[in-house]
Legacy VTK file of the C-alpha trace (Angstrom):
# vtk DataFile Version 3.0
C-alpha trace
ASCII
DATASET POLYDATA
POINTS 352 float
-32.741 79.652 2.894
-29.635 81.212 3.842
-26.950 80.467 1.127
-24.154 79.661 3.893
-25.283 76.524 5.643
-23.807 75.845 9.522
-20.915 74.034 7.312
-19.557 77.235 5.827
-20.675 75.464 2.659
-23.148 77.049 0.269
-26.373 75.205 -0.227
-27.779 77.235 -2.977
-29.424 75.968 -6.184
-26.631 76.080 -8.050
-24.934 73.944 -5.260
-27.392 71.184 -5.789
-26.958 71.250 -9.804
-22.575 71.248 -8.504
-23.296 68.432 -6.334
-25.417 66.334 -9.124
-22.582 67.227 -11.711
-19.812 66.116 -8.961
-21.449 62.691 -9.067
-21.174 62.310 -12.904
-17.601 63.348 -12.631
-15.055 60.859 -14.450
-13.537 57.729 -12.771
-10.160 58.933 -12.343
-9.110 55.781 -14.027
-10.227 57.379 -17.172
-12.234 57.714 -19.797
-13.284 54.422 -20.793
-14.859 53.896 -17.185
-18.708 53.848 -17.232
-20.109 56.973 -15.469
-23.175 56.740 -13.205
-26.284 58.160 -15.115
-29.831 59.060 -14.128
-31.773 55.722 -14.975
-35.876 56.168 -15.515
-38.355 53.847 -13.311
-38.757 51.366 -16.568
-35.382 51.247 -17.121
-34.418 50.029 -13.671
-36.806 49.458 -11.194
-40.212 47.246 -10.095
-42.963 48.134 -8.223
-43.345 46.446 -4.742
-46.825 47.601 -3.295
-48.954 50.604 -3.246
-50.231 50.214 -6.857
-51.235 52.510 -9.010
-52.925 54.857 -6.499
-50.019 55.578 -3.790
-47.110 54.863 -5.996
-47.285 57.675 -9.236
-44.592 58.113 -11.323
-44.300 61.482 -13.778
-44.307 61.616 -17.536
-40.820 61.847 -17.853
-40.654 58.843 -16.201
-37.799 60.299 -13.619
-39.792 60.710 -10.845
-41.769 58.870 -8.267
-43.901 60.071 -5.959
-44.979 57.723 -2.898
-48.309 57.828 -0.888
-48.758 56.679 2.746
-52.663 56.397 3.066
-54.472 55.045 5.937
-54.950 51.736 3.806
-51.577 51.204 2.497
-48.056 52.576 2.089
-45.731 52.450 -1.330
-42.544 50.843 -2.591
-39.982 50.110 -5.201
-36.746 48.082 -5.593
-34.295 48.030 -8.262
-34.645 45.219 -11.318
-31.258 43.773 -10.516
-29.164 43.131 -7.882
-25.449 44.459 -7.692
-22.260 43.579 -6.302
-20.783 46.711 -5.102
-22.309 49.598 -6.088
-23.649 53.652 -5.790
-26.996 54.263 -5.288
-28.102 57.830 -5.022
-31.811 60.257 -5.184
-32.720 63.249 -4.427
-35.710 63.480 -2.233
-38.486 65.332 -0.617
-40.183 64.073 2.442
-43.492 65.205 3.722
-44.269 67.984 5.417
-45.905 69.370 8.531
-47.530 66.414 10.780
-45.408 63.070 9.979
-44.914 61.608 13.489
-45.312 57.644 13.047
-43.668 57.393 9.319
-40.841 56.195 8.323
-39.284 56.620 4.640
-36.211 54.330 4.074
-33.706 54.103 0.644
-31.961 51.367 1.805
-29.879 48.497 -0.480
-30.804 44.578 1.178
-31.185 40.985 -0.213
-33.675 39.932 2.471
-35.743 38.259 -0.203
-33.319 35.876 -1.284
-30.868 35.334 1.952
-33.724 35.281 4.738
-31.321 34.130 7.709
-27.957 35.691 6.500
-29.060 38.739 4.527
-27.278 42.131 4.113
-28.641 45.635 4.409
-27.637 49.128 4.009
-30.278 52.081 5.619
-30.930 55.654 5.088
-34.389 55.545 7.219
-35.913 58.637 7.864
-38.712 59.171 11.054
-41.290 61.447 11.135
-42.147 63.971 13.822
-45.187 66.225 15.388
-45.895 68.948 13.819
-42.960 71.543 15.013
-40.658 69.004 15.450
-37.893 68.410 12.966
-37.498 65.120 10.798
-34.611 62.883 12.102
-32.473 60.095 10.101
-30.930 57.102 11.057
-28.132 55.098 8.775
-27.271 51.474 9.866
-25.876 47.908 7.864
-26.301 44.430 8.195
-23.821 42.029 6.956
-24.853 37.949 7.067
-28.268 38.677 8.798
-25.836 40.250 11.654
-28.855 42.041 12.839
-28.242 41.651 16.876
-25.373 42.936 15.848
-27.195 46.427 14.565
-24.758 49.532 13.776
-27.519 51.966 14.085
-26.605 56.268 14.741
-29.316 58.620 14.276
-28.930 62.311 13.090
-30.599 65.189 12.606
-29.936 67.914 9.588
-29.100 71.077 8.932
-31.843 72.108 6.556
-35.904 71.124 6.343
-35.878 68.195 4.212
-39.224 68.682 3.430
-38.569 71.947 1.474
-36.488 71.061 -1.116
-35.234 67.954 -2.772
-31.552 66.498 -1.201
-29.513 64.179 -2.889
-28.703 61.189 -0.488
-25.984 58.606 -1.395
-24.852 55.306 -0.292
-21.616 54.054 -2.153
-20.559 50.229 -0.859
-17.244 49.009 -2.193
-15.622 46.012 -0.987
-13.251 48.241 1.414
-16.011 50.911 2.660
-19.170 52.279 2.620
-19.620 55.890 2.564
-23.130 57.902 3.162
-23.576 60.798 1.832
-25.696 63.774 1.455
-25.547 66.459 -0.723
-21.638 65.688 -2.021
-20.998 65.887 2.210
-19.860 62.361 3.791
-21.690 61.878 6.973
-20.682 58.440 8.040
-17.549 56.202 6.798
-17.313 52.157 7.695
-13.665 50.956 6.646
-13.658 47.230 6.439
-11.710 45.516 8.756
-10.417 41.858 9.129
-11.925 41.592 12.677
-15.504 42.689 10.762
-15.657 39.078 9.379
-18.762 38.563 7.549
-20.679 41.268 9.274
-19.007 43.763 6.019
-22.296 43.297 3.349
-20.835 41.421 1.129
-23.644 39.493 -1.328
-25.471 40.759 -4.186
-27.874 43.201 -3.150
-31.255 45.229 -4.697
-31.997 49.016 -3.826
-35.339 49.548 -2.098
-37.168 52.896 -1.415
-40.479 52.627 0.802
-43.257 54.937 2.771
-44.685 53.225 5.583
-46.495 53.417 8.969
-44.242 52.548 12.169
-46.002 54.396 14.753
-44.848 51.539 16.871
-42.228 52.872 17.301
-40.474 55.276 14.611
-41.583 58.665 17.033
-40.476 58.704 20.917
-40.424 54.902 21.040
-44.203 54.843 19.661
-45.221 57.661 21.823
-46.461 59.679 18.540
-48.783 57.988 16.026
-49.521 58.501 12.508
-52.382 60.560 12.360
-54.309 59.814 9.035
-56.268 63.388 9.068
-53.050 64.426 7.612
-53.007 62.021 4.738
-52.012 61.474 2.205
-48.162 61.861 2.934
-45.830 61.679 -0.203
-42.242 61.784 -0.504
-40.745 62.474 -3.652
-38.083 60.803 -5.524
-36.172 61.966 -8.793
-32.761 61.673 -10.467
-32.477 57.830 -8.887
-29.137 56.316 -10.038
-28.077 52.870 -10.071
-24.150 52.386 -10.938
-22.696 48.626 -9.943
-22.047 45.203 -10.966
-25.386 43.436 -11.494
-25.284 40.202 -10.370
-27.719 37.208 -9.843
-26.839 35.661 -6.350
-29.056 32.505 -7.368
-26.849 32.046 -10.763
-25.102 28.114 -9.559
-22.083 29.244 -12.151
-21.121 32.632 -12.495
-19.045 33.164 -15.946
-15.625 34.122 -15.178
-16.670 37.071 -17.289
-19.235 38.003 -15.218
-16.525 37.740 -12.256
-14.068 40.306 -13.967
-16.651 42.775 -14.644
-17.683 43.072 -11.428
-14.006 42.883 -10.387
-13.143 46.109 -12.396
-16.115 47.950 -11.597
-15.217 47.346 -7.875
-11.695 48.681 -8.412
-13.705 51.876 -10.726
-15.821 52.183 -8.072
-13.042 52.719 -5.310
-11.537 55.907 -7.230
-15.052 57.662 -8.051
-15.305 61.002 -6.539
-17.773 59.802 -3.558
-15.140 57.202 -2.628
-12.116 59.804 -2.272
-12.972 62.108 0.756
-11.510 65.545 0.356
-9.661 67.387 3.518
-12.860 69.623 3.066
-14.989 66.938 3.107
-13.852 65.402 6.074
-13.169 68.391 8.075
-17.244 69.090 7.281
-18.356 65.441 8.062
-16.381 66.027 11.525
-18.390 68.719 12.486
-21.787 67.527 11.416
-21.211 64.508 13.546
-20.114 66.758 16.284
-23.229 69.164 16.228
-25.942 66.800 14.236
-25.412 62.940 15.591
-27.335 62.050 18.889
-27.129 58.253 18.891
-24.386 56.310 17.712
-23.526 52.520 18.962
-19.446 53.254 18.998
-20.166 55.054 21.893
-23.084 52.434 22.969
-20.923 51.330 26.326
-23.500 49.565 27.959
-24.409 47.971 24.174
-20.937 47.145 23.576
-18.598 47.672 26.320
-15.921 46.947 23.725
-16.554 48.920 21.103
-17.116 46.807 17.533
-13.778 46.703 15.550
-14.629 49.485 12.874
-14.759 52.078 15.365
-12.743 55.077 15.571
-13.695 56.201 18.663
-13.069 60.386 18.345
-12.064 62.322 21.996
-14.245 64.855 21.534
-17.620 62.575 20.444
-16.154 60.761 23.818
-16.822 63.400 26.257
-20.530 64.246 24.250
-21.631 60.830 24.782
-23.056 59.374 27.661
-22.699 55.477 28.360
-25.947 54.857 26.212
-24.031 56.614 23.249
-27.056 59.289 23.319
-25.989 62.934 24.281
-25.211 63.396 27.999
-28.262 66.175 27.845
-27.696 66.084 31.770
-24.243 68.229 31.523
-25.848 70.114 29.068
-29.337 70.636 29.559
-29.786 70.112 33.360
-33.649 70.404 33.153
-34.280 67.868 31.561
-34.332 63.984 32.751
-32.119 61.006 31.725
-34.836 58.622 33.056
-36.951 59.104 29.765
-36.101 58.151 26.756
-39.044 59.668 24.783
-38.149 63.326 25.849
-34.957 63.225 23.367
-36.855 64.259 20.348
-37.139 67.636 22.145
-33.203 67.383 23.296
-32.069 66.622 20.467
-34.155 69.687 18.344
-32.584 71.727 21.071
-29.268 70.754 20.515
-29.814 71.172 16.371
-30.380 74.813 16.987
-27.340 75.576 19.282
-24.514 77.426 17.698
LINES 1 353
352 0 1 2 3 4 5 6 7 8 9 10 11 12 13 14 15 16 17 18 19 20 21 22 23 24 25 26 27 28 29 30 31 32 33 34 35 36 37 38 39 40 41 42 43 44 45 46 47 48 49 50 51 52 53 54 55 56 57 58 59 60 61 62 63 64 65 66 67 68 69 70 71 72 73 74 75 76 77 78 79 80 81 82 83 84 85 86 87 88 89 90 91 92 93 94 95 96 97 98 99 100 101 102 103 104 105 106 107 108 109 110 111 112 113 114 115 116 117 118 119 120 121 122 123 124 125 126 127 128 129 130 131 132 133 134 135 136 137 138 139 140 141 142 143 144 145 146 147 148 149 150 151 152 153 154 155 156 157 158 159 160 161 162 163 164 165 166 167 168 169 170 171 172 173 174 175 176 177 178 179 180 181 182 183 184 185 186 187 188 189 190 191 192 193 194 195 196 197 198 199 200 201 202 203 204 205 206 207 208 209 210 211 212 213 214 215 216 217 218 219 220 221 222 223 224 225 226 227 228 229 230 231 232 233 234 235 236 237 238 239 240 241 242 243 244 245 246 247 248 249 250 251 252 253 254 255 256 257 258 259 260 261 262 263 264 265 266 267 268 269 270 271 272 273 274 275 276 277 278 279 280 281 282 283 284 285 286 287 288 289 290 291 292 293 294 295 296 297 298 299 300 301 302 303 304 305 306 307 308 309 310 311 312 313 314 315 316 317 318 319 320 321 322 323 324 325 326 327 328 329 330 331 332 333 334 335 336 337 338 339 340 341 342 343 344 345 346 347 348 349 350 351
């Protein structure tokens, strides 16, 4: 790979091993905050299916490695459930053919608040062989879900190459996703967001899975099992929050404070403060690298939904769907169907 990345950002090794050591900075409250660490899989996490064959975990005890068969998929959540939190891995999908999959790292309480659950998504869908992966990032707050806040993305590198370090950092005034140390998306919680802000106690999940119903062209593309097995890899998980038991009748008032100060710790960690760098490179990979987002969703929401900051130039890029207008900018090819944007969209990822 090309050390200078369409960012004007290196994206060498020794970036990665920068970015990891960037996450382990110091709260700048000091030195008595607790710093996010690497946790192993015993340490901090549960098995949810797969068993022994399609979920496989390395010696060290750092890694995981999860198997999409044709008789079952593989998945993980976190021991305990936190109140604010950052939850970050670096990961490796599969490779070649993976139209159909989907691999999601994704915080959510679904279990224990069926009806008014929260949810925050990094979901990743496969493509044909060719074809490059895409990403989609959404939340949930109070089982808000025909309320979705879904955009989609593609990236700048081959996540199947290399390991990537994706982060989701939810405070109780934003949530920020992240990958490799770059923002990508900001929420800012507003009054008018009411309960639809994730707000309860939630568990980080990580899952391989088979959604050829629709994760590729609307179900077009299938998984095709004469590929199989397909395993993404994930290593260097850390879990840094407030745990928190949602069932608990009477929280102790210490229990309250401590996740009070970690909340206010977690709101000057490095992820949290965006850099005039940063944001200058998250504007331009949501220029060049977003081709669905619901701000711009007109005939979703004709208003757009309070935490929008609708930007001018992401305006005029959008069509009333909130996809790409590919009709000003790829006349050959039709508005009428929507499974033809895979192929728009890898067209518009390799414009300069």
């Amino acid at each position: 790979m090309n050390n200078q990345n369409r960012f004007g950002f290196s994206l060498s090794k020794t970036t990665v091993c920068v970015t990891f050591l960037l996450l382990l900075q110091p709260f700048a409250g000091g030195a008595t905050a607790t710093l996010p660490r690497i946790i192993s899989f015993q340490k901090g996490f549960t098995q949810l299916f797969g068993g022994d064959t399609n979920l496989r975990r390395s010696g060290d005890d750092n890694t995981v490695h999860l198997h999409l068969n044709q008789y079952t998929g593989a998945g993980f959540r976190s021991s305990d459930m936190y109140n604010h939190g950052l939850f970050s891995a670096r990961i490796k999908l599969p490779s070649e053919y993976t139209a159909g999959i989907v691999v999601a790292f994704y915080t959510s309480n679904g279990d224990v608040f069926e009806k008014t659950h929260d949810e925050l998504d990094f979901e990743f869908l496969g493509n044909i062989k060719g074809k490059p992966w895409r990403f989609q990032t959404n939340l949930y707050g109070n089982g808000s879900t025909s309320r979705g806040r879904e955009e989609r993305y593609t990236l700048w590198f081959d996540p199947s190459k290399a390991y990537h370090r994706y982060t989701i950092l939810w405070t109780s005034s934003k949530i920020i996703f992240s990958i490799d140390n770059i923002p990508i998306r900001e929420i800012q919680r507003t009054d008018e967001m009411g309960a639809d802000f994730p707000s309860k106690p939630m568990s980080l999940y990580a899952t391989i899975w088979d959604a050829s119903n629709w994760a590729t062209n609307g179900g077009k593309y299938k998984v095709n099992y004469k590929y199989a097995p397909f395993v993404t890899e994930m290593t260097d998980l850390v879990l840094h929050g407030c745990t928190s038991n949602p069932i608990q009748q009477l929280p102790t008032d210490n229990n309250n404070n401590n996740c009070v100060e970690m909340d206010k710790q977690l709101q000057t960690i490095h992820y949290n403060n965006i850099t005039p760098k940063q944001r200058a490179a998250m504007k331009r990979f949501r220029e060049k690298y977003m081709y669905y987002s619901y701000c711009y969703d007109t005939l979703r929401y004709p208003v757009p939904p309070p935490e929008c900051v609708i930007d001018p130039v992401l305006r005029q890029r959008f069509k009333e769907t909130g996809r790409p207008n590919f009709n000003r900018r790829h006349r050959r090819h039709s508005r009428k169907r929507s499974h033809v944007l895979s192929s728009q969209m890898y067209e518009i990822q390799d414009e300069d």
